[in-house]
C-alpha positions in Angstrom: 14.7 16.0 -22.3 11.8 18.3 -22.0 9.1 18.4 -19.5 6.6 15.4 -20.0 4.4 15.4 -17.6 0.8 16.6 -18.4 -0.8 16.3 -15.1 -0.4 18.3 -12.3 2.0 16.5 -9.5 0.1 15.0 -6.7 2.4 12.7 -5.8 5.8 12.5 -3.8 9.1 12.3 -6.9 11.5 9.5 -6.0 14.6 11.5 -4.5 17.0 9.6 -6.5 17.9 7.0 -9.1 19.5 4.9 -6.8 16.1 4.5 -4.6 13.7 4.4 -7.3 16.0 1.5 -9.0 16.0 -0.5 -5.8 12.1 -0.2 -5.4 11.7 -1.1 -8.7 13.6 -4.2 -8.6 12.1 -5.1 -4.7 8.9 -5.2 -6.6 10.1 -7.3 -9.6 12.0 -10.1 -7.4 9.5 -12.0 -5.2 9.2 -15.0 -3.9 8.7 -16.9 -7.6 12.5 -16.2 -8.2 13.8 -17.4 -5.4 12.4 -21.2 -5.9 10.3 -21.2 -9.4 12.6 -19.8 -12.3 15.9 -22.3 -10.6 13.4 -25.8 -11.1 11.9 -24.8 -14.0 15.3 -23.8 -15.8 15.9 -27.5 -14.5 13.0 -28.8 -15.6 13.2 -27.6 -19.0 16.5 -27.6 -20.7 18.8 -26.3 -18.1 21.0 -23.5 -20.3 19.3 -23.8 -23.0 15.9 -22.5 -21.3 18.2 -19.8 -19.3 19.4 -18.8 -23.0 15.3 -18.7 -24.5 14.1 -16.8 -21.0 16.7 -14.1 -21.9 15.8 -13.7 -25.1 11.9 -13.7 -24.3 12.8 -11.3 -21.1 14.9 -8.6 -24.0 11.8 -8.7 -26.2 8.7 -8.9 -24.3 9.3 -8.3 -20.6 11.6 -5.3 -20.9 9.4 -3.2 -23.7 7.0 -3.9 -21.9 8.1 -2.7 -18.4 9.4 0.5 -20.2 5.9 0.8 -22.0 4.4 1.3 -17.9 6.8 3.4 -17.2 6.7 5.7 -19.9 2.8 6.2 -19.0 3.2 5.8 -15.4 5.4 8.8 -16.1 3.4 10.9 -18.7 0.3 10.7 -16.9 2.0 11.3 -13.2 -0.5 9.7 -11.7 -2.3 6.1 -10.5 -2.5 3.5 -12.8 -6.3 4.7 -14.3 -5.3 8.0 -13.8 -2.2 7.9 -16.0 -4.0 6.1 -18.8 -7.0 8.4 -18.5 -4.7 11.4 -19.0 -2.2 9.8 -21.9 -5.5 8.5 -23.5 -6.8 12.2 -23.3 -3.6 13.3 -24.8 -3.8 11.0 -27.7 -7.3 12.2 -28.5 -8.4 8.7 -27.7 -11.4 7.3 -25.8 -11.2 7.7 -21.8 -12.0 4.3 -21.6 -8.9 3.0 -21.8 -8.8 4.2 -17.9 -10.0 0.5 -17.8 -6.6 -0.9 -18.1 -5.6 0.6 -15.2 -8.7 -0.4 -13.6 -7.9 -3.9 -14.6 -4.3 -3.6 -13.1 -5.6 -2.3 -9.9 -8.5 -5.8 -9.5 -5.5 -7.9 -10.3 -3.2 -6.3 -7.9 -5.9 -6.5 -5.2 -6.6 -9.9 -5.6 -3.1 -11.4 -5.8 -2.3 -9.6 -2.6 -5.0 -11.5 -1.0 -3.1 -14.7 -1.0 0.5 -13.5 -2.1 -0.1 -12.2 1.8 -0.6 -15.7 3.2 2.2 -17.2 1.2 4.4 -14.4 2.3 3.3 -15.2 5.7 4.5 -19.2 5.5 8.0 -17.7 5.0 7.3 -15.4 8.1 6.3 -18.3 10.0 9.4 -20.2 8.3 11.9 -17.4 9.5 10.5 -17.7 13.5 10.7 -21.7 13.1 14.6 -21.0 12.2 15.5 -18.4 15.0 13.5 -21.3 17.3 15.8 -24.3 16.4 13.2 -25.7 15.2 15.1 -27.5 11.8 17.5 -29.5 14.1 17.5 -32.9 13.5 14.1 -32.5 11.1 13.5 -36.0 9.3 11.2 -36.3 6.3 8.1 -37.1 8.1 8.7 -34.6 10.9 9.0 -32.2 7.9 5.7 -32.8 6.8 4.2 -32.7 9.5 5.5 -29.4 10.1 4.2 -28.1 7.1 0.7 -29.7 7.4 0.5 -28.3 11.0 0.6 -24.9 9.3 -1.8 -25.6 6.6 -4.3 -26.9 9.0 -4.1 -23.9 11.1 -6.7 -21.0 10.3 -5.4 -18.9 13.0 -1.8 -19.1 12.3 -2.1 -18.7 8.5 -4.0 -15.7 9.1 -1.3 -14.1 11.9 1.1 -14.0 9.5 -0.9 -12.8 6.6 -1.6 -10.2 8.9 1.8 -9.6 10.1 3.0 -9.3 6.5 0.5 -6.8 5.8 0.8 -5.1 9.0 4.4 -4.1 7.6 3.7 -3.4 4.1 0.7 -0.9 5.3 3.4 0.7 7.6 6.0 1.2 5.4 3.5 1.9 2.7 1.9 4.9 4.6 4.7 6.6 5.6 5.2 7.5 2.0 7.7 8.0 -0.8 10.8 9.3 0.7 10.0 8.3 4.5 8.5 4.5 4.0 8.9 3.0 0.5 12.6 4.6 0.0 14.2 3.7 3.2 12.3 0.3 3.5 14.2 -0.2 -0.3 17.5 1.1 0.8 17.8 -1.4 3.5 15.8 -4.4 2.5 17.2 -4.9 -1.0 21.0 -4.8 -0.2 20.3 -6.9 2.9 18.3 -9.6 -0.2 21.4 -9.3 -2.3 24.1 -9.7 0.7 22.3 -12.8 1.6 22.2 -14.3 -1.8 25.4 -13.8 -2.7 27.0 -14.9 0.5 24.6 -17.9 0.1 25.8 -18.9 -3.3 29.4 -18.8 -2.1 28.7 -20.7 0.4 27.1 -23.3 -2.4 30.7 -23.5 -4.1 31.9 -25.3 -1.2 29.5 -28.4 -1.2 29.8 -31.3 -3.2 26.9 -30.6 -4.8 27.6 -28.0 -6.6 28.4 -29.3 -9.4 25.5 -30.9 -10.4 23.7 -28.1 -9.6 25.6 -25.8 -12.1 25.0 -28.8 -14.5 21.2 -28.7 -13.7 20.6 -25.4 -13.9 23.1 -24.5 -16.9 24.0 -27.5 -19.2 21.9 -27.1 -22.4 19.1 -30.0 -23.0 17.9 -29.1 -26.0 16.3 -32.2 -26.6 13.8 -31.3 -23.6 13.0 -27.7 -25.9 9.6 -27.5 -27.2 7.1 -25.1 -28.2 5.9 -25.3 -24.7 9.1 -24.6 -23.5 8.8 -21.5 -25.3 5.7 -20.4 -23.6 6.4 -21.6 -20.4 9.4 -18.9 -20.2 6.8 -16.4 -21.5 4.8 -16.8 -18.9 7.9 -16.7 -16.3 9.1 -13.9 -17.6 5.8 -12.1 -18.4 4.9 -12.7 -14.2 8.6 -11.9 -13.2 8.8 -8.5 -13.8 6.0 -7.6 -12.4 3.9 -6.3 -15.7 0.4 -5.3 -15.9 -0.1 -5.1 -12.0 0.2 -1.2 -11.8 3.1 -1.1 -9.5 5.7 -0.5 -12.4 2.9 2.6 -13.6 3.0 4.0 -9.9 6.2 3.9 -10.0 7.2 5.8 -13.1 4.6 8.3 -11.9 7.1 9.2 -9.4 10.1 9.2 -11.7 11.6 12.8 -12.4 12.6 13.7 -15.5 16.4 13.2 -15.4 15.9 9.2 -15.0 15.9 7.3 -17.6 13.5 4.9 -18.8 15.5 2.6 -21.2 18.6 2.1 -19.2 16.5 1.9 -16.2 14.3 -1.2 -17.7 17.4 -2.6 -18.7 18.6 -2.8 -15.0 15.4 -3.7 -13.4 14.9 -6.8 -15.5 18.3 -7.4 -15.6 18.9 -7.2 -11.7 15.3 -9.6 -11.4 16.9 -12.3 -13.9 20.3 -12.4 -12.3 18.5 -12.9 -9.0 16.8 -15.7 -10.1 20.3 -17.5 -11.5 22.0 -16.6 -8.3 18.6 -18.4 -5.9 19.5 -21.4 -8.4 23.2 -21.1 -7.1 22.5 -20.9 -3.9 19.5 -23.2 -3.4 20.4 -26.9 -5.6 24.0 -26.9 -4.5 22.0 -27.8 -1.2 19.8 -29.7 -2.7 21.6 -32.2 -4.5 24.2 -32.3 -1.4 21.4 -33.5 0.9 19.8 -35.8 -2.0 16.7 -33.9 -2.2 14.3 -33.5 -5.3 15.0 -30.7 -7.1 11.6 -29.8 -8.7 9.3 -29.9 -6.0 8.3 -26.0 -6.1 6.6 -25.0 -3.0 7.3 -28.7 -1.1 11.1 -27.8 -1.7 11.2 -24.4 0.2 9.2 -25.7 3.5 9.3 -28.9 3.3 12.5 -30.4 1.7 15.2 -27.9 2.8 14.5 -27.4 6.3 15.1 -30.8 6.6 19.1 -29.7 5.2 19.2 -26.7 7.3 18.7 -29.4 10.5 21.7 -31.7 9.6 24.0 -29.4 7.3 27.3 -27.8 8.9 25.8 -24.1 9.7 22.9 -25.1 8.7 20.6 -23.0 11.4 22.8 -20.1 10.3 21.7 -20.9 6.7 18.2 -21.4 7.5 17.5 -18.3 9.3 19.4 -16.3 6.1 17.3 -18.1 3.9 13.9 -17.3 5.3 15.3 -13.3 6.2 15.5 -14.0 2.3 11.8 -14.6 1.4 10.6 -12.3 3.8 12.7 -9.6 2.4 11.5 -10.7 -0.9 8.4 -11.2 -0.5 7.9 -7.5 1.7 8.9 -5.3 -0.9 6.6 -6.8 -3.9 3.7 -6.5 -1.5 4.4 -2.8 -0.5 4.7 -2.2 -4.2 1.4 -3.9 -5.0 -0.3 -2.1 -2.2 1.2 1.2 -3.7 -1.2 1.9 -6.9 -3.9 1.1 -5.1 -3.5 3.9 -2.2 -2.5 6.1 -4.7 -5.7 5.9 -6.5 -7.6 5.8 -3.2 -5.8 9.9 -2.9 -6.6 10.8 -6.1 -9.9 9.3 -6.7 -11.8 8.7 -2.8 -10.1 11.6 -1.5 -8.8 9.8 1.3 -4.7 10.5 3.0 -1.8 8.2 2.6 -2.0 7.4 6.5 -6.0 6.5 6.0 -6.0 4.4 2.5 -3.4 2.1 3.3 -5.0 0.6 6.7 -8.3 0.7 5.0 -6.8 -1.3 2.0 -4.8 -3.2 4.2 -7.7 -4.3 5.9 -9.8 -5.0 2.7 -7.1 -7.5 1.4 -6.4 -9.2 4.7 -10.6 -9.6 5.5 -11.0 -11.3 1.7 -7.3 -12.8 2.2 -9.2 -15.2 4.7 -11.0 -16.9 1.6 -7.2 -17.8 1.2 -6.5 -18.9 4.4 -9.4 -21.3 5.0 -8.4 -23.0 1.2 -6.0 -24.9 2.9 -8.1 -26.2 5.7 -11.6 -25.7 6.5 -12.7 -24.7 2.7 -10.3 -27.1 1.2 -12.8 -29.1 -0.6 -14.7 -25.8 -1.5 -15.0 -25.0 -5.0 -16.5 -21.2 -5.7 -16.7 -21.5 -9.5 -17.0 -25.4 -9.4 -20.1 -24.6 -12.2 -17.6 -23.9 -14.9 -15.4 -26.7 -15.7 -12.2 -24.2 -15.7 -12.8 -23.8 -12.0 -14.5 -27.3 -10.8 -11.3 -28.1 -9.2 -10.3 -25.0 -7.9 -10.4 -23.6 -4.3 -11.4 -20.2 -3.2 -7.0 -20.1 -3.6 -6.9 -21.1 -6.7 -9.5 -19.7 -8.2 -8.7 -16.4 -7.3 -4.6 -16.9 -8.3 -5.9 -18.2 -11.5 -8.4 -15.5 -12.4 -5.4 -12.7 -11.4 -2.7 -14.9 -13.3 -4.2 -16.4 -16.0 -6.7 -13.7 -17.2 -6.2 -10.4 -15.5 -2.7 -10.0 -16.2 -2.1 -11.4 -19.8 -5.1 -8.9 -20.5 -3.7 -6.0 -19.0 -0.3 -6.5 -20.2 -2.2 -7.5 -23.8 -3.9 -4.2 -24.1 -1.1 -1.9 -21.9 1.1 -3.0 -25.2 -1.6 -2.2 -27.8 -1.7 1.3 -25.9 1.8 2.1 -25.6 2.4 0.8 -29.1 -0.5 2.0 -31.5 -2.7 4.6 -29.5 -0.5 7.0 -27.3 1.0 9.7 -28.8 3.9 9.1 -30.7 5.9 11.9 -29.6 5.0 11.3 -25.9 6.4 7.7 -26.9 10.1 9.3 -28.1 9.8 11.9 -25.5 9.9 9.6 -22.3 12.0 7.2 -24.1 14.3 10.0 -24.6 15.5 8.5 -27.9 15.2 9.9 -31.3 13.0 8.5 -34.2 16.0 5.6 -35.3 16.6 2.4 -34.8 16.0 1.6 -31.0 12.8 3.6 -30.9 11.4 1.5 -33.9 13.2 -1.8 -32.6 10.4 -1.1 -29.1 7.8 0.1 -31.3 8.1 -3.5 -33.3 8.2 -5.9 -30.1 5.5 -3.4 -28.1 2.9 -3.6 -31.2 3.9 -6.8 -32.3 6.1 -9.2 -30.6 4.1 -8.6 -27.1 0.1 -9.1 -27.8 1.0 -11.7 -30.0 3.2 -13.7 -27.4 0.6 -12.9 -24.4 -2.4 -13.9 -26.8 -0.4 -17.5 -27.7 0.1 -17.4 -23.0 -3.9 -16.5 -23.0 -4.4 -19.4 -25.3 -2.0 -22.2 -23.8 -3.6 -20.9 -20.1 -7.3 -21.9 -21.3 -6.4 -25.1 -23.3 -3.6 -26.4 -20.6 
């Protein structure tokens, strides 16, 4: 493989594969794998939806996640910088910078309430290490969680906890923050689940939960069904929010790009199986709902954690869990946006990521007071898309629904029909045959015209 980089490096090189793997897959898995793919597998044909996410995760997610890294790479630099310099490269207009400018808004904005939601599971995690799940009932439950909700003050200590850490670990760098934080947060996540899901084998409700998540409904298949695990897998690994870009912009030459998409969006799906293995087998033991999303994490399985056999040793794994999870995507959404804040504001590592930090936190509040004070405030109540929507939801529907899909939309149209296509085979490492064609069909093709049907479904449903 030659040398592909056309930009000079202004950025640290991950010092091994090994690291920049593990980052890579801390940013994919999040806290949407560890309770949203397992009930919506349920929910929507058990092994038969498992079999369609697969398929949808070979031929959209993964060309896609090798399309960012391949420019992430060429360029060597932030998200707008990269597709500035590939664009420049390709003798095409500089305005395609704007996709990276898109990835960067979205970023920012989901880490203005993926903060507060990481900071329920922080809040979660001291509630277990209190003893506070023993003898939990239903009501007492719910109470619980609504205590939390109706708190301003709390919601916003551990937003601000949460982001205290990722801005810590975040400006300490490459090799010194973002590497070491990887190397012993993501074994930690996998220990956990996997002891977790052993542990499921042993309850009597493990059965039925193999049965749930794996027995093939394929009455329950429909065309929805098809874009629903689109738009799980799309959001899964992580696409179009510059942190897979930022990332490749720090991979050296002797990695990989194919085998290395392969792994990280293979590791983030078997995460997701495994968080249905280790969750519903205590579910269905305790005769709790199994598709009750958010409810089911802080509402409906503390109350098995207080009357389980180890169940306050279970609790506290769990929540280390989410944290752990939900830590490393935020330090690898906070990354593209201090990298661009060195490259284009000037500013050091150790000054843009408090400043940043701050930014998201201070706007994060809108967030917080959604599920309290502002509850029945509605931002954007004078277009009917919005009229129901809280400062919350608005903004987690603006990132989700239309920021992302776009980006990811015109990221494939880039990577498949603009950039150079020897810079394509180049960082793909792979000669003009039949795997470099078999991308170039599902990155021009398959991608903008399964994210446009997403776009579509988004604004109609």
């Amino acid at each position: 493989m030659t040398q592909t980089s056309i930009t000079a490096a202004v950025h640290e090189k991950w010092t091994s594969r090994t690291t920049f793997l593990l980052s890579a897959i801390g940013f994919a898995v999040g806290l949407g794998n560890i309770w949203r793919f397992p009930y919506i597998a349920g929910e929507n044909g058990g092994g038969a939806f498992v079999l369609i996410y697969l398929v949808v995760v070979l031929c959209i997610g993964a060309p896609l996640v090798a399309a960012e890294l391949l420019i992430g790479r060429r360029g060597n630099l932030s998200p707008i910088g990269s597709m500035r310099a590939v664009a420049k490269e390709a003798g095409a207009s500089p305005a395609w910078a704007g996709v990276g400018t898109i990835a960067l808004l979205a970023t920012f904005l989901i880490l203005t309430f993926y903060s507060v939601i990481a900071g329920w599971a922080a809040d979660y995690l001291w509630r277990s290490l209190s003893g506070a799940f023993g003898g939990l009932d239903a009501d007492g439950s719910r109470a619980m969680f609504d205590s939390l909700m109706a708190s301003p003050g709390r919601l916003a200590l551990w937003a601000a906890v949460m982001l205290g850490l990722a801005v810590f670990i975040t400006r300490r760098g490459v090799s010194r923050g973002i590497e070491i934080a990887s190397l012993s947060l993501m074994p930690l996540l996998f220990g956990i689940l996997i002891l977790m899901a052993i542990y499921g084998t042993t309850l009597e409700g493990f059965g039925e939960a193999v049965s749930f998540l794996f027995y093939p409904d394929f009455t329950k298949v429909t065309a929805q069904t098809f874009l629903i695990a689109i738009g799980q897998a799309f959001f899964s690994v992580g696409v179009a929010m510059g942190g897979m870009m930022t990332y490749g912009a720090y991979m050296p030459d002797n990695i990989k790009v194919p085998s290395s998409t392969l792994v990280i969006v293979g590791a983030d799906s078997m995460v997701a199986l495994v968080a249905g293995l280790a969750i519903f087998p205590i579910v269905f033991s305790n005769g709790l709902g199994p598709s009750e999303g958010t409810g089911l994490v802080f509402q409906s399985l503390p109350i098995a954690f207080g009357t389980m056999a180890y169940g306050g040793v279970i609790g506290i794994a769990f929540f280390i869990l989410l944290v752990a999870a939900a830590l490393t995507s935020m330090v690898a959404n906070l990354e593209p946006l201090v990298s661009w804040a060195e490259e284009h504001r000037g500013l050091s590592r150790s000054a843009a990521a408090p400043l940043i930090g701050l930014a998201v936190f201070v706007l994060g509040m809108g967030s917080v007071l959604s599920f309290n004070v502002l509850a029945n405030f509605h931002p954007l109540a004078i277009f009917p898309l919005f009229e129901e929507l809280t400062i919350y939801g608005a903004t987690d529907y603006i990132a989700s629904n239309i920021l992302l899909p776009l980006g990811a939309m015109l990221t494939a149209i880039f990577a498949g029909w603009i950039m150079n296509r020897h810079a394509t085979r180049d960082e793909l490492d792979l000669a003009d045959g039949l795997l470099f064609k078999a991308w170039l069909f599902l990155v021009r093709f398959v991608g903008p015209v399964a994210i446009g049907a997403l776009m579509i479904f988004a604004f109609i449903g």
